[in-house]
MILUMMAR-12599 format. One record per residue: residue number from 1; residue in one letter; x, y, z of N, C-alpha, C, O in turn. Coordinates in Angstrom, 2 decimals. Example, Ala and Ser with C-alpha at 12.3 -4.5 7.8 and 13.67 -1.06 7.14 Angstrom:
# MILUMMAR-12599
+-----+-----+---------+---------+---------+---------+---------+---------+---------+---------+---------+---------+---------+---------+
:   n : res :    n.px :    n.py :    n.pz :   ca.px :   ca.py :   ca.pz :    c.px :    c.py :    c.pz :    o.px :    o.py :    o.pz :
+-----+-----+---------+---------+---------+---------+---------+---------+---------+---------+---------+---------+---------+---------+
:   1 :   a :   13.19 :   -5.69 :    7.80 :   12.30 :   -4.50 :    7.80 :   13.20 :   -3.30 :    7.80 :   14.24 :   -3.32 :    8.46 :
:   2 :   s :   12.85 :   -2.25 :    7.08 :   13.67 :   -1.06 :    7.14 :   12.90 :    0.03 :    7.87 :   13.41 :    1.14 :    8.04 :
+-----+-----+---------+---------+---------+---------+---------+---------+---------+---------+---------+---------+---------+---------+
This chain:
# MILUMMAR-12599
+-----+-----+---------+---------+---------+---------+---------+---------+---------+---------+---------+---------+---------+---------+
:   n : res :    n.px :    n.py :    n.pz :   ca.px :   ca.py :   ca.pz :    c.px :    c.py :    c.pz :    o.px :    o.py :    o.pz :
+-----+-----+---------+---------+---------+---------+---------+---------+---------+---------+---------+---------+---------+---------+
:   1 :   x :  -51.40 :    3.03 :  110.46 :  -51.92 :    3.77 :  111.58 :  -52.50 :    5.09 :  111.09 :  -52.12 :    5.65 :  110.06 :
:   2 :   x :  -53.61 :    5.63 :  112.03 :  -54.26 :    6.58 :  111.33 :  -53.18 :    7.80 :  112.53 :  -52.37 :    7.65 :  113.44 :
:   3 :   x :  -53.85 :    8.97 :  111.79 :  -52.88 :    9.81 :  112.56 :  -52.93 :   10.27 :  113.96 :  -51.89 :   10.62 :  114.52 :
:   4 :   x :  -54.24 :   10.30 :  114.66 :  -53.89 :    9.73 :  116.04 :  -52.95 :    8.92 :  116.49 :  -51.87 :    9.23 :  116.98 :
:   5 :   x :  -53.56 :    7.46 :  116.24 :  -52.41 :    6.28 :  116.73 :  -50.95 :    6.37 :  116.03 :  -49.98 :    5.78 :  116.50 :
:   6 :   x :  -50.91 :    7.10 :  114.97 :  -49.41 :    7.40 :  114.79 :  -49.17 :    8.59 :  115.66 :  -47.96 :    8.77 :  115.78 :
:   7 :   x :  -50.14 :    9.78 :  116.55 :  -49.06 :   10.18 :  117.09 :  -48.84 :    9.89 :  118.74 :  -48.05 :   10.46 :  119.49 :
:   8 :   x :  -50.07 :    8.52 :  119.17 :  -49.58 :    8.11 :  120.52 :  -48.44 :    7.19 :  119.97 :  -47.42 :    7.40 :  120.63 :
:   9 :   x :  -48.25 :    6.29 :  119.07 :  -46.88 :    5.67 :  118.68 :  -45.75 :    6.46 :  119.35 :  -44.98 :    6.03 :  120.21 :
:  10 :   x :  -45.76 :    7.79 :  118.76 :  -44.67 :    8.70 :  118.17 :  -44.71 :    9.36 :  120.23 :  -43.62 :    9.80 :  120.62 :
:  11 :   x :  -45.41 :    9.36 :  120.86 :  -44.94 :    9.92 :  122.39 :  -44.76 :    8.51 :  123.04 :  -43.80 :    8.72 :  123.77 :
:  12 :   x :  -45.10 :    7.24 :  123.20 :  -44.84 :    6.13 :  123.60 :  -43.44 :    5.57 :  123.34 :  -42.86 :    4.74 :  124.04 :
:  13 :   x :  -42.90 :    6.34 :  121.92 :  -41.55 :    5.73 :  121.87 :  -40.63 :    6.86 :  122.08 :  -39.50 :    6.49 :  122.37 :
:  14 :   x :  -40.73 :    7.62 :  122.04 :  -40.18 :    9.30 :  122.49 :  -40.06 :    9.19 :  124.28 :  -39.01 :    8.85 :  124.83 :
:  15 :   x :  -41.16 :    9.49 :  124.96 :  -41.67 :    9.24 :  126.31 :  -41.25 :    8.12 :  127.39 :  -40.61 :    8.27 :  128.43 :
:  16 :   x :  -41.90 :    6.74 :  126.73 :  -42.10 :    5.84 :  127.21 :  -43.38 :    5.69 :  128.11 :  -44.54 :    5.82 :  127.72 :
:  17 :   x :  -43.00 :    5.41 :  129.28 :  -44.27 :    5.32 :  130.55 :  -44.88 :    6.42 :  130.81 :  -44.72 :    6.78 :  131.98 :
:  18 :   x :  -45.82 :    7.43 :  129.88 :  -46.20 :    8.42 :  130.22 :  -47.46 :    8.99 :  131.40 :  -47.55 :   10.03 :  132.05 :
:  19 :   x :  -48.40 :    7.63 :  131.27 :  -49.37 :    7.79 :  132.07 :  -48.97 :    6.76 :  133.61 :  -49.12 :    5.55 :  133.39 :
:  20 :   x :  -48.71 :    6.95 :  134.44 :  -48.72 :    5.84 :  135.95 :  -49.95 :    5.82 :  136.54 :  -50.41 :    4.80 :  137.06 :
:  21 :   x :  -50.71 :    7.18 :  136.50 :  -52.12 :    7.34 :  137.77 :  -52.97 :    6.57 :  137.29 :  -52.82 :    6.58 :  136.07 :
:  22 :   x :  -53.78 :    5.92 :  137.57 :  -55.08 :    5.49 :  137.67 :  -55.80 :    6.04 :  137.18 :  -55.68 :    7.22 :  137.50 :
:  23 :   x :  -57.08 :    5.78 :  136.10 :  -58.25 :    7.27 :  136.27 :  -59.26 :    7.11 :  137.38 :  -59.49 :    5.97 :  137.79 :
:  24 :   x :  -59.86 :    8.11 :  137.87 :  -60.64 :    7.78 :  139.03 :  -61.76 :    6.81 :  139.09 :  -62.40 :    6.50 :  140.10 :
:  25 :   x :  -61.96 :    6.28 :  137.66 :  -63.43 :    4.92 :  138.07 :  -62.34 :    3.83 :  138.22 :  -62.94 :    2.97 :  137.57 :
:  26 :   x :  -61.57 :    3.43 :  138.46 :  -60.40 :    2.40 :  137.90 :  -61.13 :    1.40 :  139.76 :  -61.54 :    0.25 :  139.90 :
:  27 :   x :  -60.99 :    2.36 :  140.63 :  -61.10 :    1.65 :  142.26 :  -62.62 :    1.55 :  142.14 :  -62.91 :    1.08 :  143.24 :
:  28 :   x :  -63.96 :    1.73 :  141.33 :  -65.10 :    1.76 :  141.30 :  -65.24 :    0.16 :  140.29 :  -65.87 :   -0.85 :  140.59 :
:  29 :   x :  -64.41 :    0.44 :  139.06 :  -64.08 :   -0.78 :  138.26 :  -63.80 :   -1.89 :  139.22 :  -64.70 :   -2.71 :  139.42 :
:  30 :   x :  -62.83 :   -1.99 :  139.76 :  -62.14 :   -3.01 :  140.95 :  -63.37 :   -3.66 :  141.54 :  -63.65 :   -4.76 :  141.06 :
:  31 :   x :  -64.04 :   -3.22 :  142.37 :  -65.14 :   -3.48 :  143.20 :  -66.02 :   -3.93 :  142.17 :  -66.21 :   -5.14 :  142.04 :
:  32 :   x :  -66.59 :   -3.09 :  141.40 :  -67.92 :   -3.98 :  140.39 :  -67.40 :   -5.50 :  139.97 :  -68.15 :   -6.47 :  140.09 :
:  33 :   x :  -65.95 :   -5.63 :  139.42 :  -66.15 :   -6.66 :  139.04 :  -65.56 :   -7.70 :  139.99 :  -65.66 :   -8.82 :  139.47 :
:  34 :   x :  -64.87 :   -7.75 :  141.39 :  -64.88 :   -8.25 :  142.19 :  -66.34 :   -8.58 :  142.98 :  -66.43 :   -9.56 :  143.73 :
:  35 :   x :  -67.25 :   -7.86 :  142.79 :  -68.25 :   -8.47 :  143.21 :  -69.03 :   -9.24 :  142.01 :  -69.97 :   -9.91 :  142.44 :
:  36 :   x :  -68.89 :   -9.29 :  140.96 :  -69.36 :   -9.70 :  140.14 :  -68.37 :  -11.56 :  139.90 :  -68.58 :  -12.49 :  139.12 :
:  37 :   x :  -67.34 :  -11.36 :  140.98 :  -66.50 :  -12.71 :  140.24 :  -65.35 :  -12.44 :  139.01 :  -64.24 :  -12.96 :  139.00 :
:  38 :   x :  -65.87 :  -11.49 :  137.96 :  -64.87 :  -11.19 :  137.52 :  -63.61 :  -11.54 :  137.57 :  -63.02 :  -10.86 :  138.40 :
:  39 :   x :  -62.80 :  -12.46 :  136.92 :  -61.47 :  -12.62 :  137.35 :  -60.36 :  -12.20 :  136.11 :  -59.25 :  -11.73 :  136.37 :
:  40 :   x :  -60.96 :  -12.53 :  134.39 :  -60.16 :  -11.95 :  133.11 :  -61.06 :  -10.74 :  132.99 :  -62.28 :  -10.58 :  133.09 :
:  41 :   x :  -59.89 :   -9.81 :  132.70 :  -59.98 :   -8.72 :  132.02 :  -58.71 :   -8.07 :  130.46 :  -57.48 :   -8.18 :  130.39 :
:  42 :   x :  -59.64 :   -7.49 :  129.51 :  -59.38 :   -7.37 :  128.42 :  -59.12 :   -5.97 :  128.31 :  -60.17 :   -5.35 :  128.44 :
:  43 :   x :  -57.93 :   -5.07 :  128.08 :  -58.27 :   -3.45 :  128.50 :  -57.58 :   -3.35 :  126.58 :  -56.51 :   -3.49 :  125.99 :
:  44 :   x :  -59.04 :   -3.01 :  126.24 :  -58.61 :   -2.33 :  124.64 :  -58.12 :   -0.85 :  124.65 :  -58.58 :   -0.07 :  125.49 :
:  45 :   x :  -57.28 :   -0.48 :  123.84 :  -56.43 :    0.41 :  123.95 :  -55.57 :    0.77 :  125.37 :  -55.50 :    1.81 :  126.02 :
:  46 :   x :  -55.05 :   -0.33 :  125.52 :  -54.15 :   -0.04 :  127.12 :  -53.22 :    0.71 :  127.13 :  -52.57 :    0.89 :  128.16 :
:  47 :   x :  -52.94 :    1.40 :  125.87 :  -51.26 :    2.65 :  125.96 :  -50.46 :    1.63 :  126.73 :  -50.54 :    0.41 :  126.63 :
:  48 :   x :  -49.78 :    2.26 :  127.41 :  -48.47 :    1.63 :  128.22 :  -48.96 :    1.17 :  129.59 :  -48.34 :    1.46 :  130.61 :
:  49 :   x :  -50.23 :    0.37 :  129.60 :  -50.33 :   -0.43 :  131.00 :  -50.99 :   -0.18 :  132.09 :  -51.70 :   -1.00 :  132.66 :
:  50 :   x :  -50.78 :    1.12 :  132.50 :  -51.25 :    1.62 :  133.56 :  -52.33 :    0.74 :  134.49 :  -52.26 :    0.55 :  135.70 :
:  51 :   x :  -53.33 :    0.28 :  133.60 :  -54.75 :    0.21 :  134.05 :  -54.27 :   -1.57 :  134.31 :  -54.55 :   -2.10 :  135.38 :
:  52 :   x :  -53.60 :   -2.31 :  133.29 :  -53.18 :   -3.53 :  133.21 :  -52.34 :   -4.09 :  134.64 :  -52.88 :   -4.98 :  135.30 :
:  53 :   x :  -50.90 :   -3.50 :  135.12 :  -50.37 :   -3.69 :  136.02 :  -51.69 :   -3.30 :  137.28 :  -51.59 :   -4.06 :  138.24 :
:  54 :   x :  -52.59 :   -2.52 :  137.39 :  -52.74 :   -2.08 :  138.59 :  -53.72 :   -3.43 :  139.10 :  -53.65 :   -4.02 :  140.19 :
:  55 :   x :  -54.64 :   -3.71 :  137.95 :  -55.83 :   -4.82 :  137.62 :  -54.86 :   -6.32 :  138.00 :  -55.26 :   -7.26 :  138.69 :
:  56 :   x :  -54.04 :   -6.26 :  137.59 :  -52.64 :   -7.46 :  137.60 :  -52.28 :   -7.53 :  139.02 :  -52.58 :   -8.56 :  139.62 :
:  57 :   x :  -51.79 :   -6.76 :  139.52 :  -51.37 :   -6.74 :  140.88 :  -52.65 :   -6.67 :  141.65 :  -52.41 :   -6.88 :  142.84 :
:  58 :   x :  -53.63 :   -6.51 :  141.46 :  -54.84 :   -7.19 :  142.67 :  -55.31 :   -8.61 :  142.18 :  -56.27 :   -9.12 :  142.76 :
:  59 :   x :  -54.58 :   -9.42 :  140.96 :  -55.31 :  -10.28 :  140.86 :  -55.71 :  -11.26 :  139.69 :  -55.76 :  -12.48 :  139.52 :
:  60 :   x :  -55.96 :  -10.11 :  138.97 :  -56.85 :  -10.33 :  137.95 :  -56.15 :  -10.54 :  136.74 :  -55.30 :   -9.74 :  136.36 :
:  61 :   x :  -56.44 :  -11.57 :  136.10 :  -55.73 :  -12.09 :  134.57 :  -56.28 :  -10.83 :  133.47 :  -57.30 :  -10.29 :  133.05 :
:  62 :   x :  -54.81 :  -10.83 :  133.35 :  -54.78 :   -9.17 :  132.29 :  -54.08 :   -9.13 :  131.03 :  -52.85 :   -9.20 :  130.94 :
:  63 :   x :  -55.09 :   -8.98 :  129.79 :  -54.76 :   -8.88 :  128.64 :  -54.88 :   -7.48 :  127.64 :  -55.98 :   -7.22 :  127.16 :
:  64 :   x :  -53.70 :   -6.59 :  127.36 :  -53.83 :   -5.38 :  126.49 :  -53.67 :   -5.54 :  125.18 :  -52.63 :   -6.01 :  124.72 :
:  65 :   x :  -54.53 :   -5.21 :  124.55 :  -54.35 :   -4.50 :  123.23 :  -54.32 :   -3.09 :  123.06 :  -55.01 :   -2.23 :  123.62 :
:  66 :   x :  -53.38 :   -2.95 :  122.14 :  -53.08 :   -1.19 :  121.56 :  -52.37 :   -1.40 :  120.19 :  -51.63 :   -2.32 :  119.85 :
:  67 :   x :  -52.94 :    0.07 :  119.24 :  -52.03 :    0.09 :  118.12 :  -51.15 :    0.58 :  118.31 :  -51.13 :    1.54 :  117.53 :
:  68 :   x :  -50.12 :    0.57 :  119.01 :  -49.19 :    1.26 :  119.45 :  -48.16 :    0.27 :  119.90 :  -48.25 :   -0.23 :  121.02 :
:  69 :   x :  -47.00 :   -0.11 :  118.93 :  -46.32 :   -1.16 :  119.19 :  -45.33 :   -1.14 :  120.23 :  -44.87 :   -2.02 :  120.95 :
:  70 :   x :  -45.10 :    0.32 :  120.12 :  -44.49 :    1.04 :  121.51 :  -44.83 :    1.25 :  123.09 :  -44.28 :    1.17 :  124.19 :
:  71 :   x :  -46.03 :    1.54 :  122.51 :  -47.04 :    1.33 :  123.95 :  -47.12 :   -0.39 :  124.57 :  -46.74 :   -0.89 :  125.63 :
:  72 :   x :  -47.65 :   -0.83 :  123.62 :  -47.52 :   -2.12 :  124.00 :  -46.01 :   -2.43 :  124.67 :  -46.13 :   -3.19 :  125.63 :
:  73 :   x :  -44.95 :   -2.14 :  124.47 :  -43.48 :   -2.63 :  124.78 :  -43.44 :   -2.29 :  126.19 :  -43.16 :   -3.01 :  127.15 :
:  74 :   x :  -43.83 :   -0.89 :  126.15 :  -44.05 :   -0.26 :  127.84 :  -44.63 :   -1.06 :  128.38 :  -44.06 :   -1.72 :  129.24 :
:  75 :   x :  -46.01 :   -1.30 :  128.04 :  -46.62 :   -2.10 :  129.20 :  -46.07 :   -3.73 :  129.40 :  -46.29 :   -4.34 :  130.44 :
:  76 :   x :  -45.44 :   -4.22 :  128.41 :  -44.92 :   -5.07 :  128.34 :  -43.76 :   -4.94 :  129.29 :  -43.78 :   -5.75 :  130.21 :
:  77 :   x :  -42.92 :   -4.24 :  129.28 :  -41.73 :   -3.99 :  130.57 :  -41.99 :   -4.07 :  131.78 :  -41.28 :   -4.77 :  132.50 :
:  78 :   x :  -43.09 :   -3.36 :  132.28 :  -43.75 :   -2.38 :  133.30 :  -44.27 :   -3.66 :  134.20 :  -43.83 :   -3.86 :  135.34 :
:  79 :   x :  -45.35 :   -4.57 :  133.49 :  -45.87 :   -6.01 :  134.09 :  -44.78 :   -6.67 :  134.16 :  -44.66 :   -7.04 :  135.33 :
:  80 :   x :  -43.71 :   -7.10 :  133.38 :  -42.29 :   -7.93 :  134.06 :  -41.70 :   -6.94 :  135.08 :  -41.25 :   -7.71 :  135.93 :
:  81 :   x :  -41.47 :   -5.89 :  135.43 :  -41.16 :   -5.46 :  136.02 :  -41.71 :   -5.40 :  137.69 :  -41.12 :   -5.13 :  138.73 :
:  82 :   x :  -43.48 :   -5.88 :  137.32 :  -44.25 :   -6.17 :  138.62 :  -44.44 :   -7.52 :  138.86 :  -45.38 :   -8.13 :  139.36 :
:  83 :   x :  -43.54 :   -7.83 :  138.48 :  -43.75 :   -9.60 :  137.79 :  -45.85 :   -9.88 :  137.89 :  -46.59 :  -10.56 :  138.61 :
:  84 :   x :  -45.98 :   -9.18 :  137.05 :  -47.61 :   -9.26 :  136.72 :  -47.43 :  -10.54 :  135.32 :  -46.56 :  -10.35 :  134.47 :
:  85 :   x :  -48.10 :  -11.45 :  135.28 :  -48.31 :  -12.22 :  134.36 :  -49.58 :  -11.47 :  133.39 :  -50.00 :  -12.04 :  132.39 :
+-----+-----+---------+---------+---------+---------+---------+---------+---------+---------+---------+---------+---------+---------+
C-alpha cells in the first residue's frame, strides 16, 4: 500500500464506519441510472460502503472494491447488517 491507502487502512481499522452520509450527487446518480435501466453497479474505492448499502437498498446489484482490507470488512458488515446482497 502506498501511503495514502496505508493511512485510510490505518482510520478504517482504528474508526471503523467513518463515513454514513451520502455525497450530494449520490440521489442525482440514483435517477441517471434508473432511467438509464441500470441495474449492476461497481463503486471503485468504496471505503466502508456508504455509497454500496445505500445503491443496495434501492435495488441495485452492488459490488466494492478498496485497498483497504479494513474498509472492505466495514462495508462488508454494514450490507449484512442491511441484509444488502
Amino acid at each position: 500500500m502506498n501511503d495514502g491507502s496505508q493511512a485510510w487502512e490505518n482510520i478504517y481499522a482504528r474508526d471503523g464506519r467513518v463515513f454514513t452520509e451520502y455525497l450530494p450527487a449520490f440521489q442525482a446518480a440514483v435517477e441517471r441510472f434508473g432511467s438509464q435501466g441500470t441495474r449492476r453497479i461497481l463503486d471503485l474505492g468504496c471505503g466502508n460502503g456508504r455509497h454500496l448499502v445505500g445503491f443496495g437498498k434501492l435495488g441495485f446489484d452492488v459490488v466494492g472494491l478498496d485497498l483497504s482490507p479494513s474498509g472492505l470488512g466495514v462495508a462488508r458488515d454494514w450490507l449484512a447488517e442491511e441484509a444488502v446482497r
